[in-house]
C-alpha positions as CSV (number, residue, x, y, z in Angstrom):
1,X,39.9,7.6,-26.4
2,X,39.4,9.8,-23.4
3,X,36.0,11.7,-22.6
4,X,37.3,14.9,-24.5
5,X,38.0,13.3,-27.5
6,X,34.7,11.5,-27.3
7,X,32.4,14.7,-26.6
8,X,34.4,16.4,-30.2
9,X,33.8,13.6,-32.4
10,X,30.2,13.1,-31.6
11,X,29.8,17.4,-31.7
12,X,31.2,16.8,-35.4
13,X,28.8,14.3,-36.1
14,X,26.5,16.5,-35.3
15,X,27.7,18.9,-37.5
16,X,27.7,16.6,-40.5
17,X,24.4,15.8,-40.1
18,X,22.3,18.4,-42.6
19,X,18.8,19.4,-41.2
20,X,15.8,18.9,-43.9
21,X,14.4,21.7,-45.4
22,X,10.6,21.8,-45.1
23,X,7.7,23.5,-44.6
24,X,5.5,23.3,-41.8
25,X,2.1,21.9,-42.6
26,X,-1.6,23.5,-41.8
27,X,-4.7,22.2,-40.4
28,X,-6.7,25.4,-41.8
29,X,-9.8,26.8,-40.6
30,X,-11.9,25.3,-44.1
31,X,-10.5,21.9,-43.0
32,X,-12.2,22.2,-39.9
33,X,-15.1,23.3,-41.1
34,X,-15.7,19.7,-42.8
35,X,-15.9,18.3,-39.0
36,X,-18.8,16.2,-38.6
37,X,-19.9,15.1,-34.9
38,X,-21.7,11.5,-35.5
39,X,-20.3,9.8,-38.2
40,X,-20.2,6.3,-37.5
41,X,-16.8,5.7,-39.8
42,X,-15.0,8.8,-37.1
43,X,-17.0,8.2,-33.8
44,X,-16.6,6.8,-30.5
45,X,-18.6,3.9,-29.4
46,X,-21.3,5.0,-26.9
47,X,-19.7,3.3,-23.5
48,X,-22.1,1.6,-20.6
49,X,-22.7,3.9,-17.8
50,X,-21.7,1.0,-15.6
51,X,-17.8,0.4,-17.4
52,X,-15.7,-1.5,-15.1
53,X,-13.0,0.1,-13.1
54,X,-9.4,-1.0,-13.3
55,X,-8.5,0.0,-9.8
56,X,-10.5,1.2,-6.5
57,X,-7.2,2.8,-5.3
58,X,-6.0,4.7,-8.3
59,X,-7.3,6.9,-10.6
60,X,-5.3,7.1,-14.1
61,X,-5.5,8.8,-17.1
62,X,-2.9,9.5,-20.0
63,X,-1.4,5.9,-20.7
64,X,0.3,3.8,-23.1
65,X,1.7,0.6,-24.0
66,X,5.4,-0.6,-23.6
67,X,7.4,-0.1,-26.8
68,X,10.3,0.3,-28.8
69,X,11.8,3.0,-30.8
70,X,10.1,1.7,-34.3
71,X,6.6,2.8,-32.4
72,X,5.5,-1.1,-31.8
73,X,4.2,-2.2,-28.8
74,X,6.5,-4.8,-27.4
75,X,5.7,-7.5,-24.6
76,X,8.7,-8.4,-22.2
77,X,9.4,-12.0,-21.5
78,X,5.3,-12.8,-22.3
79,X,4.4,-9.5,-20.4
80,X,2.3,-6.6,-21.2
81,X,2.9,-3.5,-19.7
82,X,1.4,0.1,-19.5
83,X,2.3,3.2,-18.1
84,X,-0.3,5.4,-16.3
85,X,-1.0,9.5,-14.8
86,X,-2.1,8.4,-11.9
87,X,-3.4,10.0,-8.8
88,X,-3.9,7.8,-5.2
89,X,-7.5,7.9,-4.1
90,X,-7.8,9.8,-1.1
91,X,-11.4,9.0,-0.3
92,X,-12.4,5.6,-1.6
93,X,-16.1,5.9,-0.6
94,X,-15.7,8.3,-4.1
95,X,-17.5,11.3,-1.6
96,X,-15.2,13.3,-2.8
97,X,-14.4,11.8,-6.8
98,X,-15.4,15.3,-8.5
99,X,-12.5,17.3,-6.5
100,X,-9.9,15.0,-6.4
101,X,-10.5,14.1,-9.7
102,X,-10.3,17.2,-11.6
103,X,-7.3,18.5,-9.3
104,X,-5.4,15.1,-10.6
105,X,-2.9,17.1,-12.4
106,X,-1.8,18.7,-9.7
107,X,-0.8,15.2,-7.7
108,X,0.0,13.3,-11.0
109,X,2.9,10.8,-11.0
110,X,3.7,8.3,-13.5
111,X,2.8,4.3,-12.4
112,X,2.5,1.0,-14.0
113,X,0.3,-1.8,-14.6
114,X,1.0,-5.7,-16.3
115,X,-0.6,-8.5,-17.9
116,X,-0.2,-11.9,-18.5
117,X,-2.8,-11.5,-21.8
118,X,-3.2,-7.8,-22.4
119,X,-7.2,-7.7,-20.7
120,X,-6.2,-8.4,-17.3
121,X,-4.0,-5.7,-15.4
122,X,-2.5,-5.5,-11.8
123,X,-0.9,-2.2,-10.9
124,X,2.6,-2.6,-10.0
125,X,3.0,1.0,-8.2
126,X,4.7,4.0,-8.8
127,X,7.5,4.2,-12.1
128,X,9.9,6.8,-10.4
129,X,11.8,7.0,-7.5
130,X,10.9,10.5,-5.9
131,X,14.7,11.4,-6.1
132,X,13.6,11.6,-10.5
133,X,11.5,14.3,-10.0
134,X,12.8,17.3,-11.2
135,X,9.3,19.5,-10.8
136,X,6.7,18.0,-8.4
137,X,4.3,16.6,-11.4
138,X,4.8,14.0,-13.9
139,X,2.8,14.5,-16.7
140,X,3.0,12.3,-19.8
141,X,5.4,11.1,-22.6
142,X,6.6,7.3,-23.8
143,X,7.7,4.1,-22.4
144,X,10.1,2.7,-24.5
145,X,12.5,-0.2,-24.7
146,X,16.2,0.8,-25.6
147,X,18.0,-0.1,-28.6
148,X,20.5,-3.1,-28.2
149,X,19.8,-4.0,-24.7
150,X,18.6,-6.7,-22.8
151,X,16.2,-4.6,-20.2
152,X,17.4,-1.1,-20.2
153,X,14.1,1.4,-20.5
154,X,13.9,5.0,-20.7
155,X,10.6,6.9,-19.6
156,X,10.6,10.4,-21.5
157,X,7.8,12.7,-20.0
158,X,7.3,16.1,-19.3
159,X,8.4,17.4,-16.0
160,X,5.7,20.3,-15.0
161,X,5.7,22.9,-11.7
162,X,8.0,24.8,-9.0
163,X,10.5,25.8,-9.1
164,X,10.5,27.9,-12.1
165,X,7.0,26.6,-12.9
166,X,8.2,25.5,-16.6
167,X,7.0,22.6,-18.5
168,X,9.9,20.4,-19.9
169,X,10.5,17.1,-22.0
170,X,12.7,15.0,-19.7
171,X,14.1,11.3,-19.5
172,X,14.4,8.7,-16.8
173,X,15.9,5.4,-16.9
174,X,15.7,2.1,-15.6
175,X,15.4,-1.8,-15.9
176,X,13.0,-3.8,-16.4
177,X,12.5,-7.4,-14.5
178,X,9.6,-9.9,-14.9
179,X,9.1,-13.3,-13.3
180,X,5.8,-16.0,-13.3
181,X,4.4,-13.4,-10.5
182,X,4.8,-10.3,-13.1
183,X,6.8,-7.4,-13.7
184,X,8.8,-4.6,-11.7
185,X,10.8,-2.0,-12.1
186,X,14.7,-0.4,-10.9
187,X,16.4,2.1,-11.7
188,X,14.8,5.4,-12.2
189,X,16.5,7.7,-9.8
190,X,17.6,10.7,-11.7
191,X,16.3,12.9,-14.8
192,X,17.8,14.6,-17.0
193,X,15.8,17.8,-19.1
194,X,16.0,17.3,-22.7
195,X,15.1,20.7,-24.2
196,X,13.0,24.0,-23.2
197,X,10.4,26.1,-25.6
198,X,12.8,29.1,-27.1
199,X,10.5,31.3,-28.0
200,X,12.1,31.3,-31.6
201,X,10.9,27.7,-32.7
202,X,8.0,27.7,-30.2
203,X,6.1,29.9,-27.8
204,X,7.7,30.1,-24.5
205,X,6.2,31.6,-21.4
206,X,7.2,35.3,-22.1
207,X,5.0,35.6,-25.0
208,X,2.0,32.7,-24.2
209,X,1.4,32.5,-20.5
210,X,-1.2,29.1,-21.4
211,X,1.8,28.0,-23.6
212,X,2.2,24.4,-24.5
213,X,5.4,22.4,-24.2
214,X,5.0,18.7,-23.3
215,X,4.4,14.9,-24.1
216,X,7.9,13.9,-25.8
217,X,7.3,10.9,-28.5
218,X,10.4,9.6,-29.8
219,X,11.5,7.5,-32.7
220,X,13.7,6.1,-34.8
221,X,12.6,7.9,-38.6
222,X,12.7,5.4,-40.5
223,X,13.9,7.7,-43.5
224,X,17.7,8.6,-42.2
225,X,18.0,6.1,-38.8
226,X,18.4,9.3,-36.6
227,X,16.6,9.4,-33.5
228,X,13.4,12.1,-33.3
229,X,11.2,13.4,-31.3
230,X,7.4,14.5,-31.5
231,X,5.8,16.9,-28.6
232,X,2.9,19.4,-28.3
233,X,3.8,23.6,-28.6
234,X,2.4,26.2,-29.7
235,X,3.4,28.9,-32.7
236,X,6.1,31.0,-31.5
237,X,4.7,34.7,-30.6
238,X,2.5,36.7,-28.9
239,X,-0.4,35.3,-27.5
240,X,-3.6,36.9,-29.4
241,X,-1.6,38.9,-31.5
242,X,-1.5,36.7,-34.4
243,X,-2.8,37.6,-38.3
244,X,-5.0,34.7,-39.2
245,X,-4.5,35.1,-43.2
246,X,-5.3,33.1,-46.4
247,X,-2.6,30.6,-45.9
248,X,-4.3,30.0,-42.0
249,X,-7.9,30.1,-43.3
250,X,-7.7,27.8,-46.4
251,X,-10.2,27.1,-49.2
252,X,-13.2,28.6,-47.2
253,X,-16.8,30.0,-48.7
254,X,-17.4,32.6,-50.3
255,X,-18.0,35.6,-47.7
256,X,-16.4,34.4,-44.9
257,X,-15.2,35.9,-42.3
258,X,-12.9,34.8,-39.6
259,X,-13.8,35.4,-35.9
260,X,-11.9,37.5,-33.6
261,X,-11.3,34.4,-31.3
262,X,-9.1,32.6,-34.2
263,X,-6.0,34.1,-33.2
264,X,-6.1,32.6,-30.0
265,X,-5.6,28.9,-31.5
266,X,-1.8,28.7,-32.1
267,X,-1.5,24.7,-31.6
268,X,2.1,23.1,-33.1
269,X,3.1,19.6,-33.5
270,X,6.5,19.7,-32.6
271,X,9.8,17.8,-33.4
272,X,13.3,17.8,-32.5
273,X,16.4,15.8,-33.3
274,X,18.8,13.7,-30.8
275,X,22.2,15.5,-31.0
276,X,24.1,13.4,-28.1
277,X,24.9,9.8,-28.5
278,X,21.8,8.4,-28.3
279,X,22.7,5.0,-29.2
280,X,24.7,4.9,-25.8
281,X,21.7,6.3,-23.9
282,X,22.5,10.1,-23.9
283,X,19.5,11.6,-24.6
284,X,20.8,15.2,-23.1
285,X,21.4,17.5,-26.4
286,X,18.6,18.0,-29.2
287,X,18.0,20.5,-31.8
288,X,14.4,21.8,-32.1
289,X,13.3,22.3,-36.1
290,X,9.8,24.1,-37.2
291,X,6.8,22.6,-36.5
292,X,5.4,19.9,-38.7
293,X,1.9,21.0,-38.2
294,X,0.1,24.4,-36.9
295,X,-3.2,24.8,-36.3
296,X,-3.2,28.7,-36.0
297,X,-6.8,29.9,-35.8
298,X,-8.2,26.8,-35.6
299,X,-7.3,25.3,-32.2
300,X,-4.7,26.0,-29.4
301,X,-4.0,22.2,-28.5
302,X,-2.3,19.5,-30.4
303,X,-1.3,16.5,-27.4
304,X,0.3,13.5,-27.5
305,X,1.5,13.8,-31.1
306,X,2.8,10.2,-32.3
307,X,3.5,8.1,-35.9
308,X,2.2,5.0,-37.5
309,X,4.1,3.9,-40.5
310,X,2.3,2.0,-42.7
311,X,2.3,1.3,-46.5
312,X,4.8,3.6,-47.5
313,X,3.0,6.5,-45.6
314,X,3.4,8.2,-42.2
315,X,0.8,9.1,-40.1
316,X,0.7,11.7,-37.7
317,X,-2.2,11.6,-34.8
318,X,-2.7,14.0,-32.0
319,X,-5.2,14.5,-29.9
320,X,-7.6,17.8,-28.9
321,X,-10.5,19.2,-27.0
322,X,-13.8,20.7,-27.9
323,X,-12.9,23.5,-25.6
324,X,-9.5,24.6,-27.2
325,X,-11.0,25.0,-30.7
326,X,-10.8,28.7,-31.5
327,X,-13.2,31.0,-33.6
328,X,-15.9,29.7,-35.6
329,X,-14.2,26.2,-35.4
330,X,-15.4,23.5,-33.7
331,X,-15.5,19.4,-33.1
332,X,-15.2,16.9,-30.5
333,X,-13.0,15.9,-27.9
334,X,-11.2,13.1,-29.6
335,X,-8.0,12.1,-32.4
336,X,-7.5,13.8,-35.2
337,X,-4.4,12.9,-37.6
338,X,-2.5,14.2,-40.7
339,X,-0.9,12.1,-43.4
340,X,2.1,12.5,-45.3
341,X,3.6,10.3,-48.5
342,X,6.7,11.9,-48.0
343,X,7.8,10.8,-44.8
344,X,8.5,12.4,-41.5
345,X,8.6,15.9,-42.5
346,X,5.7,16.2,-45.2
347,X,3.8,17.9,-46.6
348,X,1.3,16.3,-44.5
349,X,-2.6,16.6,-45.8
350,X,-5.6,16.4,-42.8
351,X,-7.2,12.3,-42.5
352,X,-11.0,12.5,-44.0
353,X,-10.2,16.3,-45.4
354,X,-11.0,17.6,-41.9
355,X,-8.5,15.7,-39.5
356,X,-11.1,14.3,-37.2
357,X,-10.5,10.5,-36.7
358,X,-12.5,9.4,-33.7
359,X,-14.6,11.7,-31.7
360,X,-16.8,11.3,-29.1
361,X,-20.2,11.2,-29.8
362,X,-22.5,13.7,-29.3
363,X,-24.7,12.0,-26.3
364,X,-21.2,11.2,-24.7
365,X,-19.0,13.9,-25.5
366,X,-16.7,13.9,-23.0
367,X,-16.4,10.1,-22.5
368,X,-12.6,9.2,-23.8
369,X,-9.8,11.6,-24.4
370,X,-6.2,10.7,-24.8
371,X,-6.3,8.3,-27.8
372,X,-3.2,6.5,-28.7
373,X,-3.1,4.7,-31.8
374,X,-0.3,2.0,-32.3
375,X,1.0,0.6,-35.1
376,X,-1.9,-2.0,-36.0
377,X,-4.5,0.5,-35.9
378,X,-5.5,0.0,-32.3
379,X,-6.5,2.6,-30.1
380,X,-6.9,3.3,-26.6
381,X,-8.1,6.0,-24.5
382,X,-9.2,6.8,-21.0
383,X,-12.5,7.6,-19.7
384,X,-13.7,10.8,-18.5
385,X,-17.2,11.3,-17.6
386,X,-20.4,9.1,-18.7
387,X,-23.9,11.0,-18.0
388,X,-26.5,8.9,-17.3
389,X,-29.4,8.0,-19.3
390,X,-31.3,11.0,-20.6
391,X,-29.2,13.5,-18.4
392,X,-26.8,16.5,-18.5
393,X,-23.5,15.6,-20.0
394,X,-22.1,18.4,-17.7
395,X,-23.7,17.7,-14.7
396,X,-21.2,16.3,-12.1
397,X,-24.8,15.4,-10.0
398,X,-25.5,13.0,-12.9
399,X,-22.4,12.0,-14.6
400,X,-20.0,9.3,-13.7
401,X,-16.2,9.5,-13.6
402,X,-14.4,7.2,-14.8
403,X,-10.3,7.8,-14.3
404,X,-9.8,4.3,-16.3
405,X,-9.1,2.8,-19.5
406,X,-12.1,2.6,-22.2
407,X,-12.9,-0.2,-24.4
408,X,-10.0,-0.7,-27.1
409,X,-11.1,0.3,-30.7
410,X,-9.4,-0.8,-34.0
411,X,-9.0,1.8,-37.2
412,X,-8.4,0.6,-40.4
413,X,-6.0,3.1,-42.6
414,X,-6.9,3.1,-46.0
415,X,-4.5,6.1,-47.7
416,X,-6.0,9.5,-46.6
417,X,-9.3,7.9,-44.9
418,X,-9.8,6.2,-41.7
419,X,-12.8,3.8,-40.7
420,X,-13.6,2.5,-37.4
421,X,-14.2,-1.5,-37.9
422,X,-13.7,-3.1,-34.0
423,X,-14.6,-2.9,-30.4
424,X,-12.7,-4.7,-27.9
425,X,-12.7,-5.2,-24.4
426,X,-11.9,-2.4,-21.6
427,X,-8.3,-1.3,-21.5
428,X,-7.6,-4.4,-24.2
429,X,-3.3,-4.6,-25.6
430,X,-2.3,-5.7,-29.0
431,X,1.6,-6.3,-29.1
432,X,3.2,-6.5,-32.3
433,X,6.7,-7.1,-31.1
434,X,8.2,-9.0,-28.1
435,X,11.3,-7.8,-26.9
436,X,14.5,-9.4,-27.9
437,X,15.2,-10.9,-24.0
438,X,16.3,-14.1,-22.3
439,X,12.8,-16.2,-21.3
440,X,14.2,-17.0,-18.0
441,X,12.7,-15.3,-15.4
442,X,14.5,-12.5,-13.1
443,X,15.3,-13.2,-9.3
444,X,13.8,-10.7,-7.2
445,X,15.5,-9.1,-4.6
């Protein structure tokens, strides 16, 4: 079969394939309103002012685990690995930590870290050859292990910056090799873009200038074996223009009344389906759908969207800030999540009533941000900044940064309610899968 034959069959697969038909989901403004800062089932522990640091040289922040397309964390050949945002040091006297660390977006590349038991981590260096990069910053997305190969990987992140300034879902990929010594990396020399914000599905930059379009999750659904993908967006349309009605505001009191800020919140948890053959590693052609949740008057920011399946139900987490909260809403930095019985595409209801599932806490409440929770319930995060004792949370004279990971924390998932129930060690892995590969060790070369 030559390569034109090919491209028509699989565009006719494509065709044959009928999209759902759903609704998108809301996290309403009277679901927020049942936040609640401090409880110790949804709260963060209270982390020691003196955490241990994984690195001297790096600072990181977004990460996750190694995994496969089911959304279980997978060890290769006894390995652990995470991925990292990372940003070098430049001054490692840490004269200089509060610049350089809150300009880290603007130097961010994607690196790598392994483990012989998941507590213990060595930095292995930067993921990407510079001849990947696309944009100038590599912000985050997924690790993941390809289907039906021995060591092939694909990295799909969100290439941010000049030329054109955009923020787009991308893929890289590479091989994998470990020995007794630990774990590198080849490969990883070219990107390819995987889809842009259309202003019809979700805000692009003509109509939101602070629009969101980033952090590609994907996934095998288990419901139809198609390959998905999750990623942060916001409502398509005009930034502040927005009617926040009934539907947005929910089951509130009796006599209230929605703030003019609420129509600045215009968060989306986005999905879109794989199109090319996938299953041969083209991951070049995908068809964005509606949004599976908005948050439009509530909050402006839904990150790192990603599942859990679990007894028959699919969970949806995401992550948010105090700051992007819009209106009379408010919570914490932290997770929140969504659950569906349905599957994938809903309806999905908000965990607890009010989505929250771990915040910070209150004395602390910028300590962790970028929660991931895999498919045991484990969750980890990085950490931000710790005051000390008795001082300003705010107050970069007081506060420590921290640009590492924070002690892993374990939920249990009981229906439409979450509990925190553990406390492991800083920047602790749980696999739950190890990869399908030979056990003899890789030469180096």
């Amino acid at each position: 079969m030559n390569a034109i034959s090919s491209r028509i069959l699989e565009q006719n697969a494509a065709v044959r394939r009928v999209l759902p038909k759903y609704r998108s989901s809301r996290w309403t403004i009277a679901d927020a309103l049942k936040v609640r800062t401090d409880d110790p089932t949804t709260t963060m522990p209270v982390i020691d002012y003196n955490f241990p640091a994984m690195s001297n040289d790096v600072m990181i922040w977004d990460s996750g685990t190694l995994r496969d397309m089911h959304m279980r964390t997978v060890t290769y050949k006894g390995w652990f690995v995470l991925w990292s945002l990372a940003v070098d040091k430049i001054d490692k006297t840490n004269a200089k930590i509060y610049d350089e660390w809150h300009s880290r977006n603007d130097r961010a590349y994607i690196g790598y870290w392994y483990s012989a038991d998941g507590v213990e981590w060595t930095w292995g260096g930067r993921l990407f050859q510079t001849s990947a990069d696309l944009r100038p910053w590599e912000w985050s997305g997924s690790l993941v292990m390809r289907e039906g190969t021995e060591n092939t990987v694909d990295m799909f992140y969100t290439s941010v910056g000049a030329p054109d300034g955009n923020s787009v879902p991308a893929v890289c990929s590479g091989t994998i090799h470990a020995d007794e010594k630990g774990v590198w990396f080849e490969g990883f020399s070219a990107s390819t873009e995987m889809f842009k914000a259309d202003g019809v599905h979700y805000a692009n930059a003509s109509e939101d200038a602070y629009f969101d379009f980033r952090d590609p999750q994907p996934f095998i659904n288990p419901g139809d074996g198609e390959l998905y993908t999750l990623f942060e967006g916001n409502v398509p349309g005009m930034r502040g223009q927005f009617v926040v009605g009934s539907d947005e505001m929910g089951h509130v009191p009796p006599g209230y009344v929605v703030d003019a800020g609420a129509k600045y919140g215009a968060a989306a948890i986005g999905i879109a389906r794989c199109v090319s053959n996938w299953r041969k590693g083209n991951y070049s052609r995908w068809e964005l759908m509606p949004a599976l949740v908005t948050a439009l008057g509530v909050n402006d920011q839904t990150e790192r969207p990603h599942f859990v399946f679990k007894d028959g139900l699919t969970y949806l987490f995401t992550i948010s800030h105090h700051s992007t909260y819009t209106g009379k809403s408010t919570g914490p930095d932290g997770v929140y999540g969504f659950v569906s019985e349905k599957g994938i595409f809903g309806p999905y209801k908000p965990l607890n009533s009010s989505g929250l599932v771990l915040g910070n806490p209150s004395s602390q409440p910028y300590s962790t941000y970028s929660h991931f929770v895999d498919a045991q319930g484990y969750v980890q995060s990085f950490i931000d900044t710790i005051p000390a004792a008795g001082q300003d949370a705010e107050s970069p004279e007081t506060y420590r940064i921290g640009g590492t990971l924070a002690p892993t924390v374990r939920l249990v998932l009981d229906g439409d309610r979450t509990f925190l129930t553990e406390v492991h060690d800083y920047a602790q892995v749980f696999a739950q899968a190890a990869w399908p590969a030979s056990l003899a060790y890789d030469v180096r070369t």
